[in-house]
C-alpha positions in Angstrom: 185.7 107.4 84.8 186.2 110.8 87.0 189.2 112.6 87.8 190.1 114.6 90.5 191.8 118.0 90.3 194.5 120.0 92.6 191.7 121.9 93.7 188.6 118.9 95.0 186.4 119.5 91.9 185.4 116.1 89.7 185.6 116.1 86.0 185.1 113.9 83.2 187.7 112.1 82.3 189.3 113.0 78.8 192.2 111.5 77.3 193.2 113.8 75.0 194.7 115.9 77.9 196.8 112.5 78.2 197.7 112.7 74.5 198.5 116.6 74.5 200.9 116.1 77.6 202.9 113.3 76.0 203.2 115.0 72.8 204.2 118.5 74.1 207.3 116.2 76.0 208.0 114.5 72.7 208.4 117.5 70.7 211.3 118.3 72.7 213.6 114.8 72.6 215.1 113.8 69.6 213.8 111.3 67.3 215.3 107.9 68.8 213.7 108.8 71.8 210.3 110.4 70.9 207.0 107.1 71.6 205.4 106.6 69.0 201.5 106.9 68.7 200.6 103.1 69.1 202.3 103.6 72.8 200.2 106.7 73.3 197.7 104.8 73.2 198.9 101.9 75.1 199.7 104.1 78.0 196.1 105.6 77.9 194.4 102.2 77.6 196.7 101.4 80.7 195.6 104.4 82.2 191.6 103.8 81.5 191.8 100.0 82.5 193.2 100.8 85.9 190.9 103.3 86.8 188.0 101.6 85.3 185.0 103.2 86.8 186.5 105.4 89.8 187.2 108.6 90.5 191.2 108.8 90.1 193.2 111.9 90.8 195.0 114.0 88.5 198.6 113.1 90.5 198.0 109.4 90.6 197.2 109.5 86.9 200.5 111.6 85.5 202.7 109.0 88.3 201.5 106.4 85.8 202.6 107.7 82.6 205.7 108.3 84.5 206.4 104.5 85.1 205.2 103.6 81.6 207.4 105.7 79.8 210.0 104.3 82.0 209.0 100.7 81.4 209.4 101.6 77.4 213.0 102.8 78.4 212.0 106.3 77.3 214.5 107.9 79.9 214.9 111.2 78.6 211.3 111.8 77.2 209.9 110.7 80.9 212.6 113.0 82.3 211.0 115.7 79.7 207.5 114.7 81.2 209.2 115.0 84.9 209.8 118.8 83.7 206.8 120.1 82.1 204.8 117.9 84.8 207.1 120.5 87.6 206.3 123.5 85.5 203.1 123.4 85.7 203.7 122.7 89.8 205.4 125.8 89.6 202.3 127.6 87.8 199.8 126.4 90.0 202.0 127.8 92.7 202.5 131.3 91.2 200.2 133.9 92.8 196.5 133.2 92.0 194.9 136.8 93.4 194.5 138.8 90.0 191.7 137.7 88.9 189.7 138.0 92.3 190.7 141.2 93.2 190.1 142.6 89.7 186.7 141.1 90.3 186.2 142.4 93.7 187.4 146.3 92.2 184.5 146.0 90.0 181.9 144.5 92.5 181.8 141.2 90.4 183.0 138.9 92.8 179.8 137.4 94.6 181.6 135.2 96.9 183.1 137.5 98.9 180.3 140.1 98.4 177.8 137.8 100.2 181.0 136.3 102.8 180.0 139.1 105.3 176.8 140.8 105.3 178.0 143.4 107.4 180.4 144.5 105.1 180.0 146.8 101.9 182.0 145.2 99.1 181.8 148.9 96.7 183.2 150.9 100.1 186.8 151.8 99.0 187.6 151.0 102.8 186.1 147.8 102.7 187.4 146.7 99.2 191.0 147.5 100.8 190.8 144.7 103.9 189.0 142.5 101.5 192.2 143.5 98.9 194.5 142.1 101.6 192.5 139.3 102.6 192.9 137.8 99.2 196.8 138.4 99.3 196.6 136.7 102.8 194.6 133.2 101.3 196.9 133.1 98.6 200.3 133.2 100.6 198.7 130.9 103.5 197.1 128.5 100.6 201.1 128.5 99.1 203.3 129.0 101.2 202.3 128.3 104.9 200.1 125.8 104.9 201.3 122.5 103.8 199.3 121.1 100.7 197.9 118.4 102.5 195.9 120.7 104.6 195.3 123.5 101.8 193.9 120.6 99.7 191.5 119.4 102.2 190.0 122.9 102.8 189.9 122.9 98.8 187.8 119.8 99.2 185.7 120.5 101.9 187.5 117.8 104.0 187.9 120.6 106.5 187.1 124.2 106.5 190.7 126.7 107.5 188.7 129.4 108.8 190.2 133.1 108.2 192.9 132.3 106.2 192.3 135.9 104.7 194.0 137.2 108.4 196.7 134.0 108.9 199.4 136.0 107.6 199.5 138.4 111.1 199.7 137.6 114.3 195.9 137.8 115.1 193.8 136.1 116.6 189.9 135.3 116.1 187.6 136.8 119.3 187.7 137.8 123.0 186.4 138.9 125.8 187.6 142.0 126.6 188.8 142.6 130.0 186.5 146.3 129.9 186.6 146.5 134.2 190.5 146.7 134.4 190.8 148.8 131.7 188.3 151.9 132.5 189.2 151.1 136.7 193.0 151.4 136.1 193.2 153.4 133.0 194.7 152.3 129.5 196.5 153.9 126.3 195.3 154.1 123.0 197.7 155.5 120.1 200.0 156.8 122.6 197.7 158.3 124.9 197.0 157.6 128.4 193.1 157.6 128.5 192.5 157.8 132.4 189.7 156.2 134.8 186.2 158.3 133.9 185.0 160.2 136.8 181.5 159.9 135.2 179.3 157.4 133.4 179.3 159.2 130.2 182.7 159.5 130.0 182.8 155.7 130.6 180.7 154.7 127.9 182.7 156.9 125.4 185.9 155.4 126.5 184.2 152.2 126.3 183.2 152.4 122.7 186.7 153.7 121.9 188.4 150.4 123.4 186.0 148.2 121.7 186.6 150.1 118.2 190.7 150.0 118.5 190.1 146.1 119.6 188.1 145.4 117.0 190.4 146.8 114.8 193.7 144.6 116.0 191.8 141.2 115.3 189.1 139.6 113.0 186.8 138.2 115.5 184.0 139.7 117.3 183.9 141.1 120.9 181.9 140.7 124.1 182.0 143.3 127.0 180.4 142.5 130.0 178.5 145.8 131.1 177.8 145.1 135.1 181.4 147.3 134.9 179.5 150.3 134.2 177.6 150.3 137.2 179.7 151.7 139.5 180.3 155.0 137.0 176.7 155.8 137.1 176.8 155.7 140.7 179.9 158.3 140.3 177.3 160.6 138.8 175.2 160.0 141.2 177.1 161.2 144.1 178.4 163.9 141.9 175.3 165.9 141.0 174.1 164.8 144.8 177.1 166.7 146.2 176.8 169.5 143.8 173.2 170.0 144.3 173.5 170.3 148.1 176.3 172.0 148.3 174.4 174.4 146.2 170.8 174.2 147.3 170.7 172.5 150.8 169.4 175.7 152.5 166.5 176.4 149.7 165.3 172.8 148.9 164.5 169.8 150.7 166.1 166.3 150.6 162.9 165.3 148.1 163.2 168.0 146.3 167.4 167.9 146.0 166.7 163.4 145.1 164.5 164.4 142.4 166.5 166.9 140.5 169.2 164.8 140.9 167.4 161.1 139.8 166.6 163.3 136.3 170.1 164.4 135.5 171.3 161.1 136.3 168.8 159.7 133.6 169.3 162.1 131.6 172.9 161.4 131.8 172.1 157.1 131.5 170.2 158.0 128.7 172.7 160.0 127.0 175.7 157.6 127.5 173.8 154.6 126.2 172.9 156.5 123.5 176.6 157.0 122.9 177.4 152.8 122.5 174.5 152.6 120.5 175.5 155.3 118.0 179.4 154.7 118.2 179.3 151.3 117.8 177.1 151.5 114.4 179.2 154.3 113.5 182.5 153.7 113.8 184.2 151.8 111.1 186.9 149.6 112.1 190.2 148.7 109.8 188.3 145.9 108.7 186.0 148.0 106.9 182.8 147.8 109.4 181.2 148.5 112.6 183.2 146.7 115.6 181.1 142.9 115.9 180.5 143.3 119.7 178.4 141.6 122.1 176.4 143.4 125.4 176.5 141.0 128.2 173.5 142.0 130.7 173.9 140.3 133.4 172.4 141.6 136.5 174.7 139.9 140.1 171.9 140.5 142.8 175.2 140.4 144.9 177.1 143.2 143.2 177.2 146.3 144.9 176.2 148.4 141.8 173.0 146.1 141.2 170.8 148.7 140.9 172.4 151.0 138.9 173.2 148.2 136.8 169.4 147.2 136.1 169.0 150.8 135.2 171.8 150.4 132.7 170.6 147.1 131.1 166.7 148.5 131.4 168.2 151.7 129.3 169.8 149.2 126.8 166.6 147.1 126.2 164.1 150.4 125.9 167.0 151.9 123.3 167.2 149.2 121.5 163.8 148.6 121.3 163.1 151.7 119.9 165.7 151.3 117.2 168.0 153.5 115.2 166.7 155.6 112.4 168.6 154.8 109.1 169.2 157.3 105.7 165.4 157.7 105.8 164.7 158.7 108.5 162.9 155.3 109.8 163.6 153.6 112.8 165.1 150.4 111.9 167.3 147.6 114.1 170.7 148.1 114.5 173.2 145.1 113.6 175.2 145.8 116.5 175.7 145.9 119.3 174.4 142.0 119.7 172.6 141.6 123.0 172.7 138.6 125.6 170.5 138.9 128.5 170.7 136.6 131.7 168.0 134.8 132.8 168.6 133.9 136.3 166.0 133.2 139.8 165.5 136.7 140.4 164.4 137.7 136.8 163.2 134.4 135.1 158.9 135.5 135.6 158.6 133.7 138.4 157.8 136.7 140.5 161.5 137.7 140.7 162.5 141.0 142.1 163.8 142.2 138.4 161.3 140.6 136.4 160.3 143.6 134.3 163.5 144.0 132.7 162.7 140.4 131.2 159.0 142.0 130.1 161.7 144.7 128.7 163.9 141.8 127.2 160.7 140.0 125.7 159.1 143.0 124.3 162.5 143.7 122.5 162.6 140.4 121.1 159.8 140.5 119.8 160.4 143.6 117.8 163.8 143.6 117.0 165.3 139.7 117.3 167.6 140.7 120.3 168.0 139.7 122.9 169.6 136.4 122.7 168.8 134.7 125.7 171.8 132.8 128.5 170.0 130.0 131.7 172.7 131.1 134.3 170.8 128.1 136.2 171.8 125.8 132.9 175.8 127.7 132.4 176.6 126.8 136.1 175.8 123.2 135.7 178.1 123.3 132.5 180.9 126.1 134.2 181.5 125.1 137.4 179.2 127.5 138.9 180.3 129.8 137.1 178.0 132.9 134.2 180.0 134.7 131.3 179.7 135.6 128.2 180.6 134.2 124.9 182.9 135.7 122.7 181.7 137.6 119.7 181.8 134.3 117.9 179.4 132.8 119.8 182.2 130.3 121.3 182.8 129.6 124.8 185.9 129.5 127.6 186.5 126.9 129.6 187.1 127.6 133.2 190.5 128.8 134.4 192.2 130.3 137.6 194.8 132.8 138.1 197.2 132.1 140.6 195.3 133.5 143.2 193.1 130.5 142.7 190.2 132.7 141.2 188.5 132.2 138.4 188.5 134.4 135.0 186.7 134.9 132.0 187.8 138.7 131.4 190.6 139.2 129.5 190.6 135.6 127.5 190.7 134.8 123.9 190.4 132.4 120.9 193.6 131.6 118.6 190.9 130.5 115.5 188.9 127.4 114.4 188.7 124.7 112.2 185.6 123.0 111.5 185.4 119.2 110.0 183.1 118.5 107.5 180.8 115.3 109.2 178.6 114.3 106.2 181.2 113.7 103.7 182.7 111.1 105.8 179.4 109.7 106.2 179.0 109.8 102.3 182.3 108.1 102.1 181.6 105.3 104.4 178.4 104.7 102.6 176.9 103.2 105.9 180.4 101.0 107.1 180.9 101.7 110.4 184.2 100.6 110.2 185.3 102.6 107.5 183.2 105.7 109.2 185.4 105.2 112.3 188.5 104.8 110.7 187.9 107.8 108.2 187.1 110.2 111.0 189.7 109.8 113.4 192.3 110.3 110.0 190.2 113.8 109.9 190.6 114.3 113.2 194.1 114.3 112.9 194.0 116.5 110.0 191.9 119.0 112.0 194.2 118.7 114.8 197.3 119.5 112.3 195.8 122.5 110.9 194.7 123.9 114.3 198.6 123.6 115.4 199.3 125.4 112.7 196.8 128.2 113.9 198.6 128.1 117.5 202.1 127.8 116.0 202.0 131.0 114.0 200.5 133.1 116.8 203.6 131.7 119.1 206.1 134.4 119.5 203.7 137.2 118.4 205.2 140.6 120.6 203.3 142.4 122.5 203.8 145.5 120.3 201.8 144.0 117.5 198.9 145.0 119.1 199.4 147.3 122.3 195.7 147.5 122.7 195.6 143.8 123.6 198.6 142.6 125.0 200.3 146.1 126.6 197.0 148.1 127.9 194.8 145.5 129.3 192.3 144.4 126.9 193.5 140.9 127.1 197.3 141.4 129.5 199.5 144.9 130.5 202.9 142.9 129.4 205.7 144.5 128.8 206.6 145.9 125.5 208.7 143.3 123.5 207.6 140.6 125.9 206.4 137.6 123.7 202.5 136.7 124.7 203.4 132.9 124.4 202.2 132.4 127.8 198.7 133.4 127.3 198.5 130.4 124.6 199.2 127.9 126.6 197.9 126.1 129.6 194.1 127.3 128.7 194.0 130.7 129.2 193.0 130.8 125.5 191.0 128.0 123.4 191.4 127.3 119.9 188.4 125.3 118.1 187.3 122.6 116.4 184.2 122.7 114.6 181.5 120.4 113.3 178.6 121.0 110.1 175.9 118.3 109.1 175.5 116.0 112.5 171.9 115.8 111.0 173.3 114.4 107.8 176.2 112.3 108.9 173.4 110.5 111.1 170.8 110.4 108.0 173.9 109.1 106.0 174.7 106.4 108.6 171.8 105.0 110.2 169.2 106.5 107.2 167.1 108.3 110.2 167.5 111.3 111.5 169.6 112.0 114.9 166.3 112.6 116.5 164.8 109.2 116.7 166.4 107.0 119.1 168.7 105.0 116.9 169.5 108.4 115.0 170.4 110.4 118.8 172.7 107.1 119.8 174.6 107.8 116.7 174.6 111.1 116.7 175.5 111.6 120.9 178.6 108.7 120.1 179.8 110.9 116.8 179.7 114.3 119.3 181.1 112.4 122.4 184.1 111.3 119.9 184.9 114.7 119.1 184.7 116.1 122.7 186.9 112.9 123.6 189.6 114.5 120.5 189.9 117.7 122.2 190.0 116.7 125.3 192.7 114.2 124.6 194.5 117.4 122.5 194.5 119.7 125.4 195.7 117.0 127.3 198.6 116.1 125.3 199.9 119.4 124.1 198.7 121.8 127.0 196.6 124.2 125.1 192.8 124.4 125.1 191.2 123.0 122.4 187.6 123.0 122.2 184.3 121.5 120.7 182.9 124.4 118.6 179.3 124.1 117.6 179.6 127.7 115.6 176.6 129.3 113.6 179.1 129.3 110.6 175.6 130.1 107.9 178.0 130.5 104.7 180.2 127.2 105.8 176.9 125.2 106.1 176.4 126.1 102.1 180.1 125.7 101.5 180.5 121.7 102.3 177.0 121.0 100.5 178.0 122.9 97.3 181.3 120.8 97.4 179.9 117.7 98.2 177.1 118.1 95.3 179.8 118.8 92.8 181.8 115.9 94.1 179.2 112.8 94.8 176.3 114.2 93.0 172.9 114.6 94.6 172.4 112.5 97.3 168.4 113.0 99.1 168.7 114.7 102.4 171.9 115.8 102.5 173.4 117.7 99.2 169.9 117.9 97.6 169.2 120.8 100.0 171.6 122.9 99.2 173.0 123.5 102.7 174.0 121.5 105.6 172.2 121.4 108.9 174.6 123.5 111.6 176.1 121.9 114.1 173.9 119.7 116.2 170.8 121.6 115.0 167.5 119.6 114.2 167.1 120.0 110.3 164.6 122.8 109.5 162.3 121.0 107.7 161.3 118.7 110.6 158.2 119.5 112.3 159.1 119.8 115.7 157.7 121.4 118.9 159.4 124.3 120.1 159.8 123.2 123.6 160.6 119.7 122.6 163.4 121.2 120.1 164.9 123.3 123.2 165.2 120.2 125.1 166.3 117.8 122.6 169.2 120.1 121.7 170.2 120.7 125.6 171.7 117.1 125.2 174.2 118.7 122.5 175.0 121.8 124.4 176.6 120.4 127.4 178.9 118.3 124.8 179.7 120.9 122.8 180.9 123.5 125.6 183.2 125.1 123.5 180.5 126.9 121.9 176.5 126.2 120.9 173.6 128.5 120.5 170.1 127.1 119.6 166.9 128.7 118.3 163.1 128.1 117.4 161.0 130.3 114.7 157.9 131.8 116.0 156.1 133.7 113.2 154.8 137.4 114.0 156.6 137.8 117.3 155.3 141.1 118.3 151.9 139.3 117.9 152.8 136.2 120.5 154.3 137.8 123.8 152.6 135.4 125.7 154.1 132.5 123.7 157.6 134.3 123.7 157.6 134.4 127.8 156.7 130.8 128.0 159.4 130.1 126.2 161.8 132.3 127.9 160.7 130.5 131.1 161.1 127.5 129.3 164.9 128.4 128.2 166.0 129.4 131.9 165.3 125.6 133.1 166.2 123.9 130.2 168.9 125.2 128.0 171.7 127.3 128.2 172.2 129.7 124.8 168.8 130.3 122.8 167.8 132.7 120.4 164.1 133.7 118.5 163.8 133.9 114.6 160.6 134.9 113.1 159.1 134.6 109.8 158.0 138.1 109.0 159.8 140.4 106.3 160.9 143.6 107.6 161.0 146.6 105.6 163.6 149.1 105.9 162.3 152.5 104.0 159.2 152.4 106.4 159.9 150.2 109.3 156.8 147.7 108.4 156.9 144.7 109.7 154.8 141.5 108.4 154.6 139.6 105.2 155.8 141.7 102.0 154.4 141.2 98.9 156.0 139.6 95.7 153.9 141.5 93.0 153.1 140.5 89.4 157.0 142.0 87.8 158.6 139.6 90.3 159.3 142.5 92.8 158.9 142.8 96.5 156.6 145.4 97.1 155.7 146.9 100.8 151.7 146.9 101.4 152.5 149.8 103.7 154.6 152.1 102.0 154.6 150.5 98.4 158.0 150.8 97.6 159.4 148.5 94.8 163.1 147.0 94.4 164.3 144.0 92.4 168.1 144.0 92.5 168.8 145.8 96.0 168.2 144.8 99.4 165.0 146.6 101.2 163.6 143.8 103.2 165.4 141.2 105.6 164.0 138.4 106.3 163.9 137.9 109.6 164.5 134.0 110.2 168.3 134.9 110.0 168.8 138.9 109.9 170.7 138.3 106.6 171.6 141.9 105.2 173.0 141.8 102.4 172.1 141.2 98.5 168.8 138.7 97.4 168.5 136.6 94.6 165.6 135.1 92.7 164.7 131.3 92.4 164.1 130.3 89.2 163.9 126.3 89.8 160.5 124.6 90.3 157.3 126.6 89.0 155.4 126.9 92.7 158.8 128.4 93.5 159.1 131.1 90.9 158.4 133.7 92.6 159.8 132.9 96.1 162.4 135.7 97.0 165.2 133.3 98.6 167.6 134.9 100.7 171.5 134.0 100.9 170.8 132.1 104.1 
C-alpha cells in the first residue's frame, strides 16, 4: 500500500502515523469518550483492507477514521480529530519560504540556482528578485490559486509557469512596438526621450527601451530591427550635407561619397557595437541582462532595404567575432538572441542578398546564432504574413486594427501553462478510453489555471508599467486607463503547453510517434489540443494558443515527478527527462533532413509556438553541410536552430572536444586549464551556462561530465 501526500510525492504506507493521530485526539477527551486500543486497531485494519494494494491519499485516508469514529459513537473524540486534522490545514497553509530563502542566502538552494542559467544566484541583486519570487509562489501556491490547481502543478498534472511573478500585474513576453516608439518619441522615468536624428543615437535609445521593458515583465523580448534603417540613412544625408556644404568647391562627388560611406560605417559600426555591449551589460530588475531577440529580416520592398542589409550584415560580422569576457578572450555573448529570415532573395539560390546568409552561416557555425525563420514556410502558416516570435519563442496569431491592417508590433503574451502528456499516458496504461477521458478532464484544468492567469492581469492600470501601456511599447493609453482591452479579442495570446508527445505515444501505442501508427497517434493527441484552444478562444474571446515551448528544466521537472510517483517505467521516466514538445527523442537515429521534415507536420499545429533543431558536430568544420541545410529549412520548415557537439572553452576561446583527465577534471588541450566545481566549458548541444555536475551511475559513465540539460 502507498499513500499520497498534499504535495504529489508517494510514500510507504505506515500505520503508526494512524495510531499517533488517534491518540494525540484521545488525550484530549475524557475517559468515557477516549477508543480504546482494540478499535485502534480496527479502524487501521479498516483502513489497510480498503486500500489493499493502491496508492490512497492522505485526505481520503483521515475521511475514514472520521466516519469510523463516528460509527463507534465517539462524537467528541471525532470532533477532537476534526480539530487537530484543521490544525494541521492551517500549518500547511502558514507561510513555507523560510527555509528556501535561507537556502538561497547561502547559495545552497540548487533548484533555483540551476532555474535560470542566465542568472547569478550569489549577486546580491539577483538573490533579491529570486527573494521575491519565493514570496510570490508561496502567496499564489496559498492564497490565489485554488488547491485544486496548486496541487496539480505539485504533481506534475500541469506545470503553473512563473508563479514567482503572479502576484503583479505582469505579463510573460512581447514584441515590442520599437518603430512607433523611436518615430514618435516616448518617456522613460519621466523623461521625454525624443525621435533620434541619427543612427547612433537610435540604437542607444533602443537599448534603453528594451532594458526598462525588460525590466516591467518576466518574459523575454523581440525587436524587429528593419526600424533602424531609416536612422542610418539620417546619417547618411547628414554627413552628405555637411561634407558638401563644406567641401563641394575642393573635392569631387567621389571623393565627398567616399568620406562620407566611412563615417557612416564607422558610425554602423559603432551603434551596433552599442546593442551588443548594452544589452550584455545592462542588468535588468530581475537581476540579468534584458532576454531579447534581433529579428533580421531584410523587406526587398522597404525603402530602407539597403541600409537595412548593412545593419543586419554589421550584426552577423559582430557577433561573429564575439565579446571578450574577464580574460580578455572573445567568447559568445548570451544575448542578444538572433533570428535571421530566410526568404527568395537570400535563401543561396543566387539571390540578390545571398552573402549575408554566407554571413549568417559562418556565424552559426561559430557561435550557435543565428536561429533560422522560412518566410516562404511562416506565410503558409500567417496568412502571408513574417514576424517574429516573442522572446519565448511563442508565436501571435494574426490580428487587424481597425484599419483593417495587420499587426504583430506592439502584442503580447498573458503566461502559459503546459500539461504534462506522458502521465496521462502512464495512467491510462494503453486504454484509450480512459486516455481520452483523462485528458480532456486536464484540459479543463489547464484551461482553469490559464483563466486564472487572464483574470489577474484584468484591470491592471496603465500606470503599473508606463513603459508598456502609456509610452508605446505595447499601447500610449491614458494614464489610469485599465489595459483590459488589449486582453481580449486576440490582441494578446495566452498558452497552453505540451512535454513528452514522444512518450505519451511510446506509452500508448508502445512505438514511437515516428512510425506510422506512432505519428497517427501522435498528429490525433496534437490536433486535440489545437481543437481545445481553438474552442477556448472561441468561447471566451481571448487568444489561447498551442505552445510547443523549449521549456529544458520543465522537460526534467514531469520525469523527476513521474519517477518518484510510478517508478521507473523504460522509455519514458528511465531517462531522466522528457522529450520537448513534439521533438523526435534524442536518442533516435535520424537523418537531419528527414527530422526537419518530419517535425514540419508539428509546427503548423502547434502555431502558437515551435522551434526545431538538428546536431551537427564541429560546425565550423561543415559549412557546406550547414548551407544545405539552411536551404533545406527555407523550403521545409518554418523555426530551426543548429546545436553542435563540441565543448567550448571560455578562458581561451577553444573550441572542440575537452578533455576529462585522470582527477576527474575537464582540462583544455589548448590552454590547459583545470576546473572541477565551476563552470569553464559549455557544451554546445544546448548553450547551458550555468553550474556542472558529475555522473557517478554506470562505470563506462564515470567520467562523463553531464551538463544540467
Amino acid at each position: 500500500m502507498k499513500v499520497q501526500k498534499r504535495d504529489g510525492r508517494v510514500a510507504e504506507y505506515d500505520k503508526a502515523k494512524i495510531i499517533t493521530a488517534i491518540r494525540k485526539a484521545n488525550a484530549e477527551v475524557p475517559d468515557n469518550e477516549k477508543v480504546e486500543t482494540q478499535s485502534i486497531e480496527t479502524i487501521v485494519r479498516y483502513v489497510e483492507k480498503f486500500a489493499g494494494k493502491n496508492i490512497l491519499h492522505v485526505e481520503t485516508i483521515q475521511d475514514m477514521i472520521e466516519k469510523e469514529l463516528m460509527r463507534q459513537n465517539k462524537y467528541i473524540l471525532a470532533k477532537k480529530y476534526i480539530i487537530y486534522r484543521y490544525q494541521r490545514a492551517l500549518l500547511r497553509k502558514a507561510n513555507t519560504t523560510d527555509e528556501s530563502i535561507l537556502k538561497l542566502i547561502k547559495n545552497e538552494n540548487k533548484e533555483l540556482s540551476e532555474e535560470n542559467s542566465n542568472k547569478n544566484t550569489i549577486l546580491a541583486s539577483t538573490q533579491r528578485d529570486y527573494i521575491a519570487g519565493e514570496v510570490s509562489k508561496d502567496l499564489t501556491r496559498r492564497l490565489l490559486l485554488p488547491e485544486r490547481i496548486s496541487m496539480a502543478h505539485d504533481q506534475g498534472v500541469l506545470h503553473f509557469h512563473d508563479a514567482d511573478y503572479f502576484i503583479q500585474s505582469i505579463f510573460n513576453c512581447c514584441l515590442i512596438n520599437i518603430g512607433d516608439m523611436l518615430d514618435n518619441g516616448t518617456v522613460m522615468n519621466g523623461k521625454m526621450i525624443e525621435s533620434p536624428k541619427s543612427f547612433q543615437v537610435a540604437c542607444i535609445v533602443m537599448t534603453q527601451i528594451i532594458a526598462a521593458v525588460a525590466s516591467n515583465q518576466y518574459g523575454g523580448q523581440s525587436v524587429d530591427m528593419r526600424h533602424l534603417g531609416k536612422y542610418l540613412r539620417k546619417s547618411k544625408n547628414k554627413y552628405l550635407k555637411e561634407m558638401t556644404e563644406k567641401y563641394s568647391d575642393k573635392l569631387d562627388e567621389s571623393m565627398i561619397n567616399e568620406i562620407v560611406n566611412m563615417r557612416l560605417y564607422d558610425e554602423l559600426k559603432s551603434g551596433v557595437q552599442t546593442i551588443q555591449y548594452q544589452i550584455n551589460t545592462l542588468m535588468t530588475t530581475t537581476g540579468q541582462a534584458p532576454f531579447v531577440t534581433l529579428f533580421l529580416h531584410l523587406d526587398e520592398n522597404d525603402e530602407y532595404a539597403e541600409e537595412n542589409a548593412m545593419i543586419i550584415h554589421e550584426i552577423l560580422r559582430q557577433r561573429m567575432e564575439g565579446t571578450k569576457n574577464e580574460a580578455g578572450v572573445y567568447v559568445t555573448p548570451a544575448f542578444p538572441k538572433l533570428i535571421y529570415v530566410l526568404d527568395e532573395h537570400n535563401c543561396l539560390k543566387g539571390g540578390k542578398y545571398d552573402y549575408l546568409t554566407e554571413m549568417a552561416v559562418k556565424c552559426s557555425a561559430k557561435r550557435m546564432y543565428p536561429d533560422y525563420i522560412s518566410a516562404k514556410k511562416m506565410r503558409e502558416n500567417y496568412e502571408g504574413n513574417v514576424f517574429s516570435c516573442m522572446g519565448c519563442r511563442s508565436f501571435l496569431a494574426p490580428w487587424k486594427d481597425e484599419n483593417g491592417q495587420y499587426k504583430f508590433e506592439g502584442r503580447f503574451n498573458q503566461g502559459v501553462v503546459s500539461i504534462n502528456l506522458p502521465q496521462i499516458g502512464i495512467i491510462a496504461d494503453q486504454n484509450e478510453e480512459v486516455f481520452w477521458k483523462l485528458f480532456d478532464e486536464r484540459l479543463h484544468l489547464c484551461f482553469e489555471a490559464l483563466m486564472y492567469r487572464h483574470k489577474a492581469l484584468e484591470g491592471t492600470l496603465s500606470d503599473v508599467s508606463p513603459i508598456h501601456w502609456q509610452y508605446g511599447a505595447i499601447s500610449r493609453l491614458p494614464k489610469g486607463a485599465v489595459i483590459d482591452e488589449l486582453l481580449h479579442g486576440g490582441y494578446s495570446s495566452i498558452s497552453l503547453g505540451y512535454i513528452g508527445l514522444y512518450e505519451v505515444t511510446k506509452l500508448m501505442k508502445g512505438v514511437s510517434h515516428t512510425t506510422k501508427e506512432g505519428k497517427e497517434f501522435a498528429l490525433r493527441v496534437m490536433n486535440h489540443m489545437r481543437e481545445a484552444t481553438e474552442r477556448w478562444k472561441s468561447e471566451t474571446g481571448i487568444g489561447f494558443a498551442l505552445y510547443g515551448t523549449p521549456a529544458e528544466s520543465l522537460c526534467y521537472r514531469f520525469a523527476r515527478i513521474d519517477r518518484q510517483r510510478f517508478g521507473i517505467i523504460k522509455d519514458v521516466t528511465d531517462k531522466g527527462y522528457y522529450t520537448n514538445s513534439y521533438h523526435i527523442d534524442v536518442r533516435e537515429e535520424i537523418d537531419a533532413f528527414e527530422k526537419f521534415e518530419f517535425e514540419n507536420q508539428f509546427q503548423k499545429i502547434s502555431l502558437g509556438g515551435a522551434i526545431s533543431y538538428v546536431e551537427i558536430p564541429n560546425m565550423s568544420k561543415n559549412l557546406d553541410a550547414l548551407r544545405e541545410m539552411v536551404k533545406f529549412i527555407y523550403e521545409n520548415i518554418q523555426y530551426a536552430e543548429f546545436n553542435t557537439k563540441s565543448d567550448y572553452c571560455h578562458e581561451c576561446g577553444f573550441d572542440g572536444e575537452i578533455i576529462v583527465n585522470d582527477d576527474n577534471e575537464w582540462e583544455c588541450p589548448q590552454c590547459h586549464n583545470k576546473k572541477r566545481s565551476k563552470l569553464t566549458v559549455t557544451r554546445r548541444t544546448c548553450g547551458y551556462l550555468g553550474e556542472n555536475f558529475w555522473n557517478t551511475g554506470k562505470t563506462k559513465e564515470i567520467k562523463e561530465r553531464v551538463l544540467h540539460l
